[in-house]
C-alpha positions in Angstrom: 3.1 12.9 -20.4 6.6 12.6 -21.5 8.0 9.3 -22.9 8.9 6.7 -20.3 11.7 5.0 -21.1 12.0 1.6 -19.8 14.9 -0.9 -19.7 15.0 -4.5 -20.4 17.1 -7.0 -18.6 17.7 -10.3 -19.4 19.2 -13.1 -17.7 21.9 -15.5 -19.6 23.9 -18.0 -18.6 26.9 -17.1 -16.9 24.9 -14.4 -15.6 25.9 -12.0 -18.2 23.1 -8.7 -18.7 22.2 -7.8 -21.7 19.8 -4.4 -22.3 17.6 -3.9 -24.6 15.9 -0.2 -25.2 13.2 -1.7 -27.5 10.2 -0.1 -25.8 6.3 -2.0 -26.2 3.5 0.6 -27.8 3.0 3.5 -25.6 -0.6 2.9 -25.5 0.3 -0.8 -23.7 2.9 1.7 -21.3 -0.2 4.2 -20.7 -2.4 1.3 -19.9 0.3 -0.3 -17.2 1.1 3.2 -16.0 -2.8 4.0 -15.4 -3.3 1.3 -13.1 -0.1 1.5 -11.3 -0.8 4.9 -10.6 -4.5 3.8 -9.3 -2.8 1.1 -6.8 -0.5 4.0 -5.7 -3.2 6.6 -5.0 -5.7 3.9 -3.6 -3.3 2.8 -1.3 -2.5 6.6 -0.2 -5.9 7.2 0.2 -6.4 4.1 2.4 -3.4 5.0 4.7 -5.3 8.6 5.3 -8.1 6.8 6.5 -5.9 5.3 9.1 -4.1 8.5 9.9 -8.0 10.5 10.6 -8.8 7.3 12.5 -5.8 7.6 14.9 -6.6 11.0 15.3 -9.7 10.2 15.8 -9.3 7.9 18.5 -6.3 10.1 20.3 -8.9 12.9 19.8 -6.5 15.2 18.7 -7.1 17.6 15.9 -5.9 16.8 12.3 -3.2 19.0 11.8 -1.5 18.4 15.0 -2.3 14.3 14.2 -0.4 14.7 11.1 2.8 15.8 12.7 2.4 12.1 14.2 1.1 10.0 11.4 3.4 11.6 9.1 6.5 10.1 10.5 5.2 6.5 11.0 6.6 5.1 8.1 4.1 1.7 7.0 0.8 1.0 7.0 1.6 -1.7 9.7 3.3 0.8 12.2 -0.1 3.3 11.7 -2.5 0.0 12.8 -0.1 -0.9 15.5 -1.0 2.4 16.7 -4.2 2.6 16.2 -5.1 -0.9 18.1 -3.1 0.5 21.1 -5.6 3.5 20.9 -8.6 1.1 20.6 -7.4 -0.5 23.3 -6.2 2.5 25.3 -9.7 3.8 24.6 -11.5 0.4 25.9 -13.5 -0.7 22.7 -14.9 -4.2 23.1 -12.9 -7.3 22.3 -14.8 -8.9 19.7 -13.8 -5.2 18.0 -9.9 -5.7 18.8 -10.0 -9.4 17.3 -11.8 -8.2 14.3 -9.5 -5.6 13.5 -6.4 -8.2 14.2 -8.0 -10.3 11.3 -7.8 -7.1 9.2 -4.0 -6.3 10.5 -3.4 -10.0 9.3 -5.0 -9.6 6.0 -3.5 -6.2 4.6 -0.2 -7.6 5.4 -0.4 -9.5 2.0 -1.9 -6.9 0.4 0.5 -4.1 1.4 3.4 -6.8 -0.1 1.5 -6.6 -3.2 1.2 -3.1 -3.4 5.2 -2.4 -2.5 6.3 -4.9 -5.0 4.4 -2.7 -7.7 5.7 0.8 -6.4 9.4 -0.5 -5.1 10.2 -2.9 -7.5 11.6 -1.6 -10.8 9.6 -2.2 -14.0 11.2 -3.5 -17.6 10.1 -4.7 -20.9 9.4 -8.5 -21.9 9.2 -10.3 -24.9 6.8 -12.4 -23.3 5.1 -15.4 -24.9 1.7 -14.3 -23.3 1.3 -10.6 -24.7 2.8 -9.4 -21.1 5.0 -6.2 -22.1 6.2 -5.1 -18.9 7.6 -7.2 -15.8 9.4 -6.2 -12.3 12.5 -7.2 -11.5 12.2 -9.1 -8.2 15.1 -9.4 -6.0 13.8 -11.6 -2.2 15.7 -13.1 0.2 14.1 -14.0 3.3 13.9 -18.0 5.1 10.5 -18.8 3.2 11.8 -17.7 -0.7 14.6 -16.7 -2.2 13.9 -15.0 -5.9 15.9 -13.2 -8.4 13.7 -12.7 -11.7 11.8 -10.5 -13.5 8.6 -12.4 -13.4 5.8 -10.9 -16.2 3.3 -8.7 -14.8 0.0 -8.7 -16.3 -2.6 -5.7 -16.4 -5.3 -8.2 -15.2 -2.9 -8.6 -12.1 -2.3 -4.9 -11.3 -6.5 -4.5 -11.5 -6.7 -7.7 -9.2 -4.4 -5.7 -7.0 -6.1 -2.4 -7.2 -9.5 -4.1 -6.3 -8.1 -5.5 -3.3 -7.1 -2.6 -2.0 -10.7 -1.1 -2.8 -11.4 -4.4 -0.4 -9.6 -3.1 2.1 -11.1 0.2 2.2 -14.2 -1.5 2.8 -13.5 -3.4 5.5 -11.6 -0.6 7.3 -14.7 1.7 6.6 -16.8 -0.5 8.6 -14.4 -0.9 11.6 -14.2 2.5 11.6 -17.6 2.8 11.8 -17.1 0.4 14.5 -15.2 2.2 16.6 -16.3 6.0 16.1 -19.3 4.3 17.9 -17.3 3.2 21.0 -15.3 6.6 21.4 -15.5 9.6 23.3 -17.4 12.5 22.0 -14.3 15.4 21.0 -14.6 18.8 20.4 -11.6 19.7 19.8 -11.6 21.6 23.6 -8.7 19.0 24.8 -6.4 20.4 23.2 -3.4 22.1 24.6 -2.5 25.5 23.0 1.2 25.5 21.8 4.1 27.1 22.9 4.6 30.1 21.7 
């Protein structure tokens, strides 16, 4: 693994950046970069999940399903879809509300997990023993941030286990609804052009 090199920013009065190349231990870096890289793959694996259950429940086969799931662009657009399939395939409604709950609940989670992988990463001197933080740029009607908060490795594993959460809970919808579809065989399928 080649040498990351991380930049620090630092906020003065009058606004005025200063940068400092001073880097923490590279053992504190490999531990940060570890668990970033867990969230990242967790989350990719949790979004393939999703993409086998929408072609699950379109009964089309995986490759074709791909060409579909590959261009929707968030997590949230992929359960959109889904839940129209659920619907469109008439699973019960105590189902469709349970998996509104979990649309409504990895919404926070999938912020958490962009604001690791979108949000650039610098060094601190921080008080705590924090050596990295992100710089956080938000503007919306509820907050509005510019910072580079601290980030903490007990934070990113916090993070990491609750996306293993939401696998979980996906898992057992899923199991939820595999129950409720059609059988497929793959037979449905039109041939394609040549």
């Amino acid at each position: 693994f080649s040498r990351v090199v991380l930049v620090a920013l630092w906020f003065h009065v009058g606004n005025r950046i200063m940068v400092s190349e001073q880097l923490p231990p590279d053992d504190e870096v490999m531990a940060y970069l570890s668990h970033i890289g867990a969230i990242v793959s967790n989350w990719a694996e949790l979004e393939l999940m999703i993409d086998a259950s929408i072609w699950r429940a379109a009964r089309i086969e995986p490759e074709v399903g791909g060409c579909i799931t590959a261009n929707l662009g968030s997590i949230h657009s992929k359960l959109k879809a889904l839940r129209a399939l659920l619907e469109w395939n008439a699973v019960d409604e105590k189902l469709l509300k349970d998996f509104n709950k979990y649309q409504n609940a990895i919404s926070g989670t999938a912020d958490k997990r962009n604001r690791v992988v979108h949000h650039p990463w610098f060094t601190l001197d921080d008080l705590d023993g924090n050596p990295l933080g992100q710089f956080v740029i938000r503007a919306n009607r509820n907050k509005r941030e510019f910072s580079t908060p601290p980030v903490s490795l007990t934070e990113l594993s916090n993070i990491d286990a609750e996306i293993d959460r939401r696998h979980e809970q996906f898992e057992k919808l899923h199991e939820r609804f595999a129950s409720q579809l059609p059988a497929f065989d793959g037979k449905q399928l039109l041939q394609p052009l040549a």
